[in-house]
VEXTORZA-126926 format. One record per residue (C-alpha): residue number from 1; residue in one letter; x, y, z. Coordinates in steps of 0.1 Angstrom, whole numbers. Layout:
<pts>
   nr  rest      x      y      z
  NUM     A      X      Y      Z
...
</pts>
This chain:
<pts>
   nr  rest      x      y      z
    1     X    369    -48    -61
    2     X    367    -36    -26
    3     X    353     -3    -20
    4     X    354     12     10
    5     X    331     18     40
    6     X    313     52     32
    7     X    325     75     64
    8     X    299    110     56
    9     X    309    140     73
   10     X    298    151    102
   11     X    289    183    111
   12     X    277    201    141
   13     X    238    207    142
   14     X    218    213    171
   15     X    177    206    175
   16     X    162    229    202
   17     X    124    217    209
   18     X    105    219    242
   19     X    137    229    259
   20     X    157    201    248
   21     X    185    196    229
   22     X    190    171    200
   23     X    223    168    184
   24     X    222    155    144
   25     X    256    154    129
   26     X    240    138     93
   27     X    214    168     92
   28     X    229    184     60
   29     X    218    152     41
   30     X    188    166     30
   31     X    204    188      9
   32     X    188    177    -17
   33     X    207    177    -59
   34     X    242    194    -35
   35     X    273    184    -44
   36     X    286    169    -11
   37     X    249    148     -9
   38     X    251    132    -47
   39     X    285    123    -37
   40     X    278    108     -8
   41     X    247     90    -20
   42     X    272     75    -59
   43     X    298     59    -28
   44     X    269     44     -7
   45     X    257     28    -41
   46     X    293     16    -48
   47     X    295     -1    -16
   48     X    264    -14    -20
   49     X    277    -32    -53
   50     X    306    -40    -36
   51     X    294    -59     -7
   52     X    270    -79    -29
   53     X    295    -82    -60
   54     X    301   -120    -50
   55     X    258   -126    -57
   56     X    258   -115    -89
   57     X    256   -148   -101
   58     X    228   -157    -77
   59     X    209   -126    -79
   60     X    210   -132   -120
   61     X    198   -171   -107
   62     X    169   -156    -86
   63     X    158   -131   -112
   64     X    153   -157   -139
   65     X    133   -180   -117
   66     X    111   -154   -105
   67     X    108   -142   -140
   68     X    103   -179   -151
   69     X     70   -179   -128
   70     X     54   -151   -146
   71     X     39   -160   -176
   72     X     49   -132   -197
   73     X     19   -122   -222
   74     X    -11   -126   -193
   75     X    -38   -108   -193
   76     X    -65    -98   -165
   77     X   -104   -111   -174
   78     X   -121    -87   -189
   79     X   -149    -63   -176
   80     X   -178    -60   -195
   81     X   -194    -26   -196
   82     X   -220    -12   -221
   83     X   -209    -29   -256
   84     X   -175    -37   -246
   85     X   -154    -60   -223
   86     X   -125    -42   -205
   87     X    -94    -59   -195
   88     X    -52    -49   -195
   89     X    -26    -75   -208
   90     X      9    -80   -210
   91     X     28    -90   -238
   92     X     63   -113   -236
   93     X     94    -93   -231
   94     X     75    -59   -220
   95     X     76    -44   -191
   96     X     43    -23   -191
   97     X      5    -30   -192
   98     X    -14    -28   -226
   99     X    -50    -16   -218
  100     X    -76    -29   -243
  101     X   -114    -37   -251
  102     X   -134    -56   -271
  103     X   -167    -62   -284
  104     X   -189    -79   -255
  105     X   -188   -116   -262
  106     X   -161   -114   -286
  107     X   -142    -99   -314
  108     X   -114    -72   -328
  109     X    -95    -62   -298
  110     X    -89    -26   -298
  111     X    -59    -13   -276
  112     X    -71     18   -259
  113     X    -34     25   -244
  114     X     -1      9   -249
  115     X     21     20   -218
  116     X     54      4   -235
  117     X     48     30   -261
  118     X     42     60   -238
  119     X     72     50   -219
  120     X     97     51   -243
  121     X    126     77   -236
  122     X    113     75   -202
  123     X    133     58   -164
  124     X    101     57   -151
  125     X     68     58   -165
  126     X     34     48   -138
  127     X      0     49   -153
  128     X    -26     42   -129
  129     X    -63     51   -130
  130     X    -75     50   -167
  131     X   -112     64   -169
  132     X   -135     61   -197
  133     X   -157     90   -200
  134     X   -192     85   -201
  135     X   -198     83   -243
  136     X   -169     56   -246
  137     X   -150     74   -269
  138     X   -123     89   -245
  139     X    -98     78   -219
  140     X    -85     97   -195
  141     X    -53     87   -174
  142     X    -26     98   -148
  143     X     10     94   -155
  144     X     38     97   -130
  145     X     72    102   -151
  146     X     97    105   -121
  147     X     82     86    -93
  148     X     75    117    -69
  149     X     33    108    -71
  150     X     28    141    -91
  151     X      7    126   -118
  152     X     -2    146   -151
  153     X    -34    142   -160
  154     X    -42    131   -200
  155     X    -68    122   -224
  156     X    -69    105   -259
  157     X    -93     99   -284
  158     X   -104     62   -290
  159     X   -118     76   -324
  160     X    -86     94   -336
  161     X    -59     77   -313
  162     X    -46    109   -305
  163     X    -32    117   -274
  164     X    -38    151   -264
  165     X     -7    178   -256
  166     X    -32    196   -231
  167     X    -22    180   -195
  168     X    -28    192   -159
  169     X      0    187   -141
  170     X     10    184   -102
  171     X    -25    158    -98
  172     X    -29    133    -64
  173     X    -33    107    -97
  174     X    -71    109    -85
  175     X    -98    123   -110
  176     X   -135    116   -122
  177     X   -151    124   -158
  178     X   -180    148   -158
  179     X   -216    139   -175
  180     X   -201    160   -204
  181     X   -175    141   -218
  182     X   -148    170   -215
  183     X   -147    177   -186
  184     X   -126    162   -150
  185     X   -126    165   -119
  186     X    -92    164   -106
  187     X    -77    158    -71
  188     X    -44    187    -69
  189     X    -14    184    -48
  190     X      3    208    -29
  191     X     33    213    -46
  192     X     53    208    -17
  193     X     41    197      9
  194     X     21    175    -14
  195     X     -9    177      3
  196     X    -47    165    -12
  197     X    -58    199     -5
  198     X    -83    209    -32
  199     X   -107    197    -66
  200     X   -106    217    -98
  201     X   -127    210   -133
  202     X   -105    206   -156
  203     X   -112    215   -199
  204     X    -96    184   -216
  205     X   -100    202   -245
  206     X    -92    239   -236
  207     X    -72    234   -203
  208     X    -89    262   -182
  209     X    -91    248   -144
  210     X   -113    261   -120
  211     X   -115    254    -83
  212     X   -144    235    -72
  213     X   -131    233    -40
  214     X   -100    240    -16
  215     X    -93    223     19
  216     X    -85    249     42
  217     X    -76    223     72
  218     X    -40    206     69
  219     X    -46    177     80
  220     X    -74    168     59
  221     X    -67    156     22
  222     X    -92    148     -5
  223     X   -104    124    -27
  224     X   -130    121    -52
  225     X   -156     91    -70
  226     X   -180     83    -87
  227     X   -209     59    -79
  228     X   -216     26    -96
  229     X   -248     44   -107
  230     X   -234     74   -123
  231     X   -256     98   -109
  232     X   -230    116    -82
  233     X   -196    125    -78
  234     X   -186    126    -39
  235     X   -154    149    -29
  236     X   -147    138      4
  237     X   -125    154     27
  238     X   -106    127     53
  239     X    -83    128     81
  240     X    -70     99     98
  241     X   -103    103    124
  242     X   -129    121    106
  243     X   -145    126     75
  244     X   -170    150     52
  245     X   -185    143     17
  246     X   -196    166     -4
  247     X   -220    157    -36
  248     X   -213    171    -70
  249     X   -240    164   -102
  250     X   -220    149   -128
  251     X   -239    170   -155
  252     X   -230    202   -137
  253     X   -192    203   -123
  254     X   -185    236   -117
  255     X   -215    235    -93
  256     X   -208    244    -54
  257     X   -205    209    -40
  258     X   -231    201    -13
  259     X   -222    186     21
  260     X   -240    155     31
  261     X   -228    157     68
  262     X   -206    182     84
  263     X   -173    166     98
  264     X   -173    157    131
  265     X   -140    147    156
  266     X   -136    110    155
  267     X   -164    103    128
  268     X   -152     85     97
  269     X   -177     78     71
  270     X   -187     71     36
  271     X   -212     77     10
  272     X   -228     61    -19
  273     X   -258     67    -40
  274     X   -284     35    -45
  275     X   -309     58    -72
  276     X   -331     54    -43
  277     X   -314     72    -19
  278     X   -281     74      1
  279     X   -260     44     17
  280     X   -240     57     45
  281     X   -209     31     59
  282     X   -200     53     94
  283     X   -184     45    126
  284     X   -208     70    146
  285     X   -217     49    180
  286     X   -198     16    159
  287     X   -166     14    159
  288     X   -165    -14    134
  289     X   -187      5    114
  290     X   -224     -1    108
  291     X   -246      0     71
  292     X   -269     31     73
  293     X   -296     47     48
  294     X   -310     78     42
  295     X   -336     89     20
  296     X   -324    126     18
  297     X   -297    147     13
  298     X   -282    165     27
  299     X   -289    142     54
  300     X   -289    147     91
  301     X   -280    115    111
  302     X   -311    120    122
  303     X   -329    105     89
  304     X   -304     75     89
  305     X   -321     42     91
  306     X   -298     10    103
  307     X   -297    -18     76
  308     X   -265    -36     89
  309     X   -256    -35    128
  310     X   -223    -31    146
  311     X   -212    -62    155
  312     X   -180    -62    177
  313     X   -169    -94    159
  314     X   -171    -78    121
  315     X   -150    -53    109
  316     X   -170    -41     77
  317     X   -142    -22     55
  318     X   -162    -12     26
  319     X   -191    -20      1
  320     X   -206    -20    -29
  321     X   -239     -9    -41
  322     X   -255    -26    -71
  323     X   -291    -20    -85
  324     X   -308    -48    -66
  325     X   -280    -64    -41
  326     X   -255    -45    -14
  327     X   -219    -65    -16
  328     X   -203    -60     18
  329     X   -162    -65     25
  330     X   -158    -78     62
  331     X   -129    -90     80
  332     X   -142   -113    107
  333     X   -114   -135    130
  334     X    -82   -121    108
  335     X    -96   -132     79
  336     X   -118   -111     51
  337     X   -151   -127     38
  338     X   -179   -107     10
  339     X   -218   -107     22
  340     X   -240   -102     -2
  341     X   -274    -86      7
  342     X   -305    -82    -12
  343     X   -317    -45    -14
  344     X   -353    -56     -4
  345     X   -342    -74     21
  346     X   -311    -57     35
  347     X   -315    -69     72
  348     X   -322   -103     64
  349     X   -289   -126     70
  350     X   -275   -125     33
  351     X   -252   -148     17
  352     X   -217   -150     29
  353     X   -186   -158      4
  354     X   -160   -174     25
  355     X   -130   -200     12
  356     X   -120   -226     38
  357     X    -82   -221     37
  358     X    -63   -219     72
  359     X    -53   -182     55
  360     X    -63   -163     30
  361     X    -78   -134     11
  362     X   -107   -125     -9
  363     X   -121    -91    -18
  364     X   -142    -75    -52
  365     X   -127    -68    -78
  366     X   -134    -47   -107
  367     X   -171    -43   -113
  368     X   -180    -14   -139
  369     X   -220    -22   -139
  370     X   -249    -10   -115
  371     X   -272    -31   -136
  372     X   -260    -68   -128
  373     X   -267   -101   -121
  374     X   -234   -109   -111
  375     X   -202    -95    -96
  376     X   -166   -101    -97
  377     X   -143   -112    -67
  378     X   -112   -129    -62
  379     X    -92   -148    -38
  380     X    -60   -162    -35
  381     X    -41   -181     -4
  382     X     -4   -179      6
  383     X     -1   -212    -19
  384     X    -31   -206    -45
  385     X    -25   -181    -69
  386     X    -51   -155    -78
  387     X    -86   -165    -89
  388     X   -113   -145   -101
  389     X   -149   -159    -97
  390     X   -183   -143   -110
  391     X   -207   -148    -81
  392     X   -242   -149    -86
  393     X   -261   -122    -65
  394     X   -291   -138    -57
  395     X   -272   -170    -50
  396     X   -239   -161    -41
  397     X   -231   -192    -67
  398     X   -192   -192    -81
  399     X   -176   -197   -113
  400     X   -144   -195   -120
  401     X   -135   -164   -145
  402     X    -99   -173   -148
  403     X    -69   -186   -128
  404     X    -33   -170   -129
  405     X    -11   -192   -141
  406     X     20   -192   -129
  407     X     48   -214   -147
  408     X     68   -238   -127
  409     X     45   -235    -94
  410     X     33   -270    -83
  411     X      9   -263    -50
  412     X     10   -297    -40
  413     X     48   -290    -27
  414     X     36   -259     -1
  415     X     14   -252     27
  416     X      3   -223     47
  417     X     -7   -221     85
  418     X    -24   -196    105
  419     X    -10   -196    140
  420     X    -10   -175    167
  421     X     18   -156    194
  422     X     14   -141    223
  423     X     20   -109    228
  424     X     38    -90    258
  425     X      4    -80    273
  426     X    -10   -116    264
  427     X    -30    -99    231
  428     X    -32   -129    209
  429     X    -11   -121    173
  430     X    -22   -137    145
  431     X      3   -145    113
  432     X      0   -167     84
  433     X     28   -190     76
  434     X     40   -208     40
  435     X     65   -231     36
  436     X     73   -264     20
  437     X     51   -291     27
  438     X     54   -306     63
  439     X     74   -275     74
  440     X     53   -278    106
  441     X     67   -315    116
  442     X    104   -308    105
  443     X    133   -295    117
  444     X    136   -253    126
  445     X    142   -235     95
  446     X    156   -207     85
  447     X    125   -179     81
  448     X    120   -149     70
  449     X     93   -125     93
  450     X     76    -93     72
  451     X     57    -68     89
  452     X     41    -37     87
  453     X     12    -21    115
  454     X      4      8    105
  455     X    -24     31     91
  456     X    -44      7    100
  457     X    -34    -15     67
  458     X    -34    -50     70
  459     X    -12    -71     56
  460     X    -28    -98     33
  461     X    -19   -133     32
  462     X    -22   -134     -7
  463     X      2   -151    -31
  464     X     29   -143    -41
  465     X     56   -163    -66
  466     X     89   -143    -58
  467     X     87   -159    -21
  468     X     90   -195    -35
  469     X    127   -188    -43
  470     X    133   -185     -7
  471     X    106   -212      6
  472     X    125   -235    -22
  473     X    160   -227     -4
  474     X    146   -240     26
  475     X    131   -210     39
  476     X     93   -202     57
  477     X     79   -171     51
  478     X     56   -152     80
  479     X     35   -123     81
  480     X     28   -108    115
  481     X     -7    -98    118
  482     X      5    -71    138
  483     X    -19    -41    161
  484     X    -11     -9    138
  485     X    -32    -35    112
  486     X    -67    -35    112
  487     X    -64    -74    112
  488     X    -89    -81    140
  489     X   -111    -50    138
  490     X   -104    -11    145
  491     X    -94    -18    181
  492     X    -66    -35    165
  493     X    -53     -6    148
  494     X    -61     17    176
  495     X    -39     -3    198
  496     X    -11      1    171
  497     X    -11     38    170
  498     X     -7     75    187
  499     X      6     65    224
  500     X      2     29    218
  501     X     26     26    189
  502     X     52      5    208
  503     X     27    -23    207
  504     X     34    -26    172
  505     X     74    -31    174
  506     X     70    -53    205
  507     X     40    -74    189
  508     X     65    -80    158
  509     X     91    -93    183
  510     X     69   -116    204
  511     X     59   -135    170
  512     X     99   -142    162
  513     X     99   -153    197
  514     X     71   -179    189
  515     X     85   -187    161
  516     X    120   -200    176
  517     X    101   -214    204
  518     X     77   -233    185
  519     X    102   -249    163
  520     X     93   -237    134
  521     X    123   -209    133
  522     X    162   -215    136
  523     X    171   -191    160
  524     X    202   -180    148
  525     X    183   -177    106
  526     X    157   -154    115
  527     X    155   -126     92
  528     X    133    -99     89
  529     X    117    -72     60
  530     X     98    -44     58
  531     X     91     -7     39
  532     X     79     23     49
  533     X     59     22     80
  534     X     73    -16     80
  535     X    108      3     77
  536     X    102     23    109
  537     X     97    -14    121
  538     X    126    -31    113
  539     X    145      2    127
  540     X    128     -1    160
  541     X    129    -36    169
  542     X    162    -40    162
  543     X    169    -14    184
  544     X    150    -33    208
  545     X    160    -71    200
  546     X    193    -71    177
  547     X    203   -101    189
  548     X    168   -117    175
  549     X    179   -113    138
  550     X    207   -126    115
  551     X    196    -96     94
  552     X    170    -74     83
  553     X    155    -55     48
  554     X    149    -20     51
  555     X    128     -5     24
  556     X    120     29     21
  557     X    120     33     57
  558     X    105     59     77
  559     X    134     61    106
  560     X    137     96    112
  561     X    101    103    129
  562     X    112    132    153
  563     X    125    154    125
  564     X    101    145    103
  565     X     72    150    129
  566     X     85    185    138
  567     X     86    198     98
  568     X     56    211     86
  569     X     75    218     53
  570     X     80    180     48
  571     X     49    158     23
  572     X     24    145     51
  573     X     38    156     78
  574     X      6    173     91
  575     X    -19    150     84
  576     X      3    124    104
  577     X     -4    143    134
  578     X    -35    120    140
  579     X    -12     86    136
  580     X     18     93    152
  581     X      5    124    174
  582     X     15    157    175
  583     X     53    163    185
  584     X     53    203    196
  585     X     35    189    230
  586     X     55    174    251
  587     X     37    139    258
  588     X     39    127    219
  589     X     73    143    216
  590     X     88    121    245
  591     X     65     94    233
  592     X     79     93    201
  593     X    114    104    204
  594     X    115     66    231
  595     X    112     44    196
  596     X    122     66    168
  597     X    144     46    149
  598     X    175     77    145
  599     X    170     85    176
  600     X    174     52    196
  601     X    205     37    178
  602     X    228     26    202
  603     X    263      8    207
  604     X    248    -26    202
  605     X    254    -60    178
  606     X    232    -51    151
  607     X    221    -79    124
  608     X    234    -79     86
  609     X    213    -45     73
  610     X    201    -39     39
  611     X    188     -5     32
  612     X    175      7      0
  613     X    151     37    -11
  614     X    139     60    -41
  615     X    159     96    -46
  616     X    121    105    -58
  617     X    104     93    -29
  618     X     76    116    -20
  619     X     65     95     11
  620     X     98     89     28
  621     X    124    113     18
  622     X    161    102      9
  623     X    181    115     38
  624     X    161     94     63
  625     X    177     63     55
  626     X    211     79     43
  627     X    216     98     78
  628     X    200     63     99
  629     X    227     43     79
  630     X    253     66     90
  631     X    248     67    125
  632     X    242     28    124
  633     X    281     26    111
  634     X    287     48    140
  635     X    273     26    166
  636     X    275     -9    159
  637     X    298    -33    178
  638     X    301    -58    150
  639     X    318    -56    119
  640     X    279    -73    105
  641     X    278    -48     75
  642     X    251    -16     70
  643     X    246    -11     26
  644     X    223     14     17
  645     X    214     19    -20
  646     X    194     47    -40
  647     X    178     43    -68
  648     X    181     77    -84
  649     X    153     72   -107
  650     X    123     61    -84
  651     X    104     67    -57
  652     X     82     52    -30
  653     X     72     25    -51
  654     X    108     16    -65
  655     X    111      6   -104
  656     X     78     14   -126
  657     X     89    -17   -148
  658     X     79    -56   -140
  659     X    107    -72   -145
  660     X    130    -38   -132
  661     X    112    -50   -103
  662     X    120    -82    -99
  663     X    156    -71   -100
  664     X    154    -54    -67
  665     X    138    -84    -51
  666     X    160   -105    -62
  667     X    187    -77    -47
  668     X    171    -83    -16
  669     X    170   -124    -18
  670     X    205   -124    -25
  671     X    211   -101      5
  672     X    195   -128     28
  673     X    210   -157     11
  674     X    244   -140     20
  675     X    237   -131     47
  676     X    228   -165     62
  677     X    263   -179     52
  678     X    285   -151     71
  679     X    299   -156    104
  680     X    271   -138    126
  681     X    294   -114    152
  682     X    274   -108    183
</pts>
């Protein structure tokens, strides 16, 4: 059935800023639950449908061989801590986590939390962060049951299996138990503007709150944690350039948090507590961070002592502190390695865990105990799926915990490549590469490009299954290393960002450029995919380049940056300030207005455009996409189609379910797939 072409209203509305005017004919979109914008929104869905009707059959095709590489009841290896081992499984058919223990070494599982049961009755159900409080005998957990990030804070009793009815609701999702069992200490959102913006205890038992703290500065948010030791809680406040902690005793949580350092402009730092005294990671005089300690707190920067350097060459991202060893996660060249260090010793050269793949990733991974010998990692490559190793701290010596298995996958058939573009300044780009085995050597192929550049977030050239279904097609798959990243070090993401942003849509262009003139790309098969940030992305260089692209993915895309920027009543839109800059002065407001996606559509051949986003979405709201695929329709010069789809039930993060999931990639393959067999208008 045809359906056709969604044509929205327009109506006159006028943006006055900085004596300028904006006109924004799609600007009654955000009505938000109107009449006119749910009926808008139900006849973009049915076009949606309608355009992709004829890949049912393939998108049912894709979804059962991506489903056919999961193997259904995995489980992750467990965690040992105190008498029990930790771990979360799966069981066949479901689409949620079971969280369980066991006796250390072995025996009767015990399943603390069975998120299939929880979600029943439920569109969307996210747990994230279960804590176990400090006796073992109580969980604690955040659930999100609309996909807005507004997570409701719950407990149940191992001993009883009771969950309790008291919840705190409108949570960041981010909480720590107190040394008393009862008591958390919760991270609260603004309710609308969703801001981190302040810490209250919170009675399990009797539900009283009480604020422990409140953020009075907008652009700073909060989070808290716990060290590996157990002996402090650190509230720290960040902005995108500066941080403060504050130290809480676990025993006593309604206690005045204590400041370690006092926030300083362009100062980012972090804290952690080694029984002995304080480790400090900060990027004061380093801006690839250095390893400091400190005997005292609070603790002047004075009292800091070095114990790892800044090295322009390392990018140290975070670290661990165990009883005896210091675990360090380090990006050096584009690709992360682990350094172990031994407390006595901390200046001495350490042991270095590195893979010797062309591309890869490796970082920690879930280590409950202070007290060890040992400590998890894993690593996976473009073509090895995950592994998780125990590595031996005072050897750095590796065995192999467990390997994902993934049904169907034969390595031997893939390989991956790290190659390098160059950019329009001559900045070298890194990106990692997978394809079939001798893609290098053979003909141009069609490829699919993702990027995203932002935040300074870097794109990891991990594994991942749901690709092969393309790379089997006769597809390679690239990830642009791009600057916005943090790929090569904080200068990378520096030069992605504020008034260097452009670099980031111009960097993602110059690596399909190398592609195509490499070889390795069919120039008229080059697609390209990204979300959120990486939305903004695809908006902007196809603004810049449409001719580059046979199509593009659009997830939850952040297109409309102007309007956005200037709405203080919008989630993040003041803490953004320091990534995007601030849009009521003139410089960022020109700056920004020159690549926002909304903004800069044009009369122009645009690609094959698949839109999609969450009605929930807390990050990105609805209308962004809705009004940028409107104005798209309005422009174009080729009858190339523009769908946009909403999931009414989601958010940021799209389906809560596994295999609901794996639906909407396989949405998305399908997309491509049909796309690459229509006449391309130019």
């Amino acid at each position: 059935m045809n359906i056709q072409i969604p044509k929205p209203d327009r109506k006159e509305h006028r943006h006055e800023h900085l004596g300028e005017v904006r006109l924004d004919p799609y600007f009654w979109m955000r009505e938000r639950d109107s009449e006119a914008v749910l009926k808008h929104l139900k006849s973009e869905n049915d076009y949606f449908e309608s355009v992709l009707g004829e890949t049912k059959e393939l998108q049912a095709q894709l979804f059962g061989e991506m489903k056919g590489r999961v193997k259904e009841d995995d489980s992750l290896p467990p965690s040992p801590y105190a008498e029990f081992e930790y771990y979360t499984r799966f069981e066949t058919g479901k689409e949620y986590q079971i969280y369980c223990r066991r006796p250390r070494g072995g025996g009767p599982e015990e399943i603390l939390l069975n998120v299939n049961e929880l979600a029943v009755g439920m569109s969307y159900c996210d747990v994230s962060g279960i804590k176990l409080s400090p006796d073992c005998e109580k969980i604690a957990f955040a659930l999100d049951r609309v996909g807005r990030r507004l997570f409701s804070i719950c407990t149940k009793n191992l001993k009883t299996g009771e969950i309790s009815k008291v919840e705190l609701e409108g949570s960041a999702g981010n909480f720590e138990w107190a040394g008393d069992n009862r008591t958390l200490l919760v991270v609260m959102k603004h309710p609308e503007t969703l801001r981190y913006e302040k810490c209250v205890s919170f009675d399990s038992v009797s539900g009283e709150q009480k604020l422990v703290y409140f953020e009075p500065d907008e652009i700073f948010g909060l989070h808290i944690s716990k060290s590996l030791n157990s002996k402090s809680l650190f509230l720290t406040a960040f902005s995108f350039d500066s941080a403060e902690a504050r130290r809480l005793d676990p025993m006593l949580p309604n206690a005045e948090p204590v400041v370690f350092l006092p926030r300083e402009t362009k100062h980012e730092y972090s804290v952690s507590d080694g029984g002995d005294g304080y480790y400090v990671l900060s990027n004061w005089q380093a801006e690839n961070f250095r390893l400091m300690w400190t005997p005292q707190y609070p603790a002047p920067k004075e009292t800091w002592q070095e114990v790892v350097p800044h090295n322009p060459e390392v990018f140290i991202e975070g670290f661990t502190v165990f009883k005896t060893h210091l675990v360090l996660e380090e990006r050096f060249a584009g690709l992360t390695r682990l350094r172990i260090l031994d407390r006595r010793d901390p200046k001495g050269a350490g042991r270095v865990v590195s893979f010797p793949d062309p591309t890869y990733v490796t970082a920690t991974s879930t280590n409950l105990e202070y007290d060890t010998a040992v400590f998890r990692l894993s690593y996976s490559s473009p073509v090895q799926p995950q592994t998780w190793y125990d590595c031996e701290l005072t050897t750095g010596a590796l065995t192999v915990v467990k390997k994902t298995e993934v049904p169907t996958f034969d390595a031997s058939k893939y390989e991956c490549a790290r190659i390098w573009a160059k950019a329009e300044d001559g900045t070298l780009i890194p990106m990692s590469i997978v394809g079939q085995k001798g893609f290098q050597k053979g003909k141009p192929r069609p490829t699919l490009i993702y990027g995203y550049g932002s935040y300074g977030y870097s794109v990891e050239p991990r594994f991942g299954s749901n690709i092969f279904s393309l790379i089997d097609r006769g597809f390679t798959y690239a990830i642009a290393h791009i600057r916005g990243g943090s790929d090569l070090g904080r200068a990378w993401y520096e030069k992605g960002r504020m008034m260097f942003k452009k670099n980031t849509f111009s960097d993602f262009n110059s690596c399909t450029d190398h592609l195509i003139q490499s070889g390795l790309a069919d120039p008229d098969q080059v697609f390209a995919m990204g979300g959120s940030a990486g939305g903004l992305l695809m908006g902007a260089v196809i603004n810049l380049r449409p001719e580059l692209y046979r199509g593009i993915v659009a997830q939850v895309p952040f297109v409309d940056v102007v309007n956005t920027m200037l709405d203080a009543s919008i989630p993040l839109t003041t803490a953004e300030y320091e990534q995007w800059g601030n849009p009521n002065e003139k410089p960022a407001y020109d700056y920004i207005k020159s690549y926002s996606p909304y903004d800069n559509v044009r009369p122009a051949a645009y690609p094959h455009i698949y839109i999609e986003t969450g009605y929930h979405d807390s990050q990105v709201q609805y209308w962004e996409p809705a009004k940028w695929a409107a104005r798209l329709r309005d422009e174009k010069t080729t009858p190339n189609v523009v769908i946009f789809r909403t999931n009414m039930e989601a958010g940021h993060g799209g389906a809560s379910g596994r295999f609901e999931r794996l639906k909407e990639i396989a949405s998305e393959y399908a997309f491509i797939l049909w796309a690459k067999t229509q006449p391309r208008a130019r």
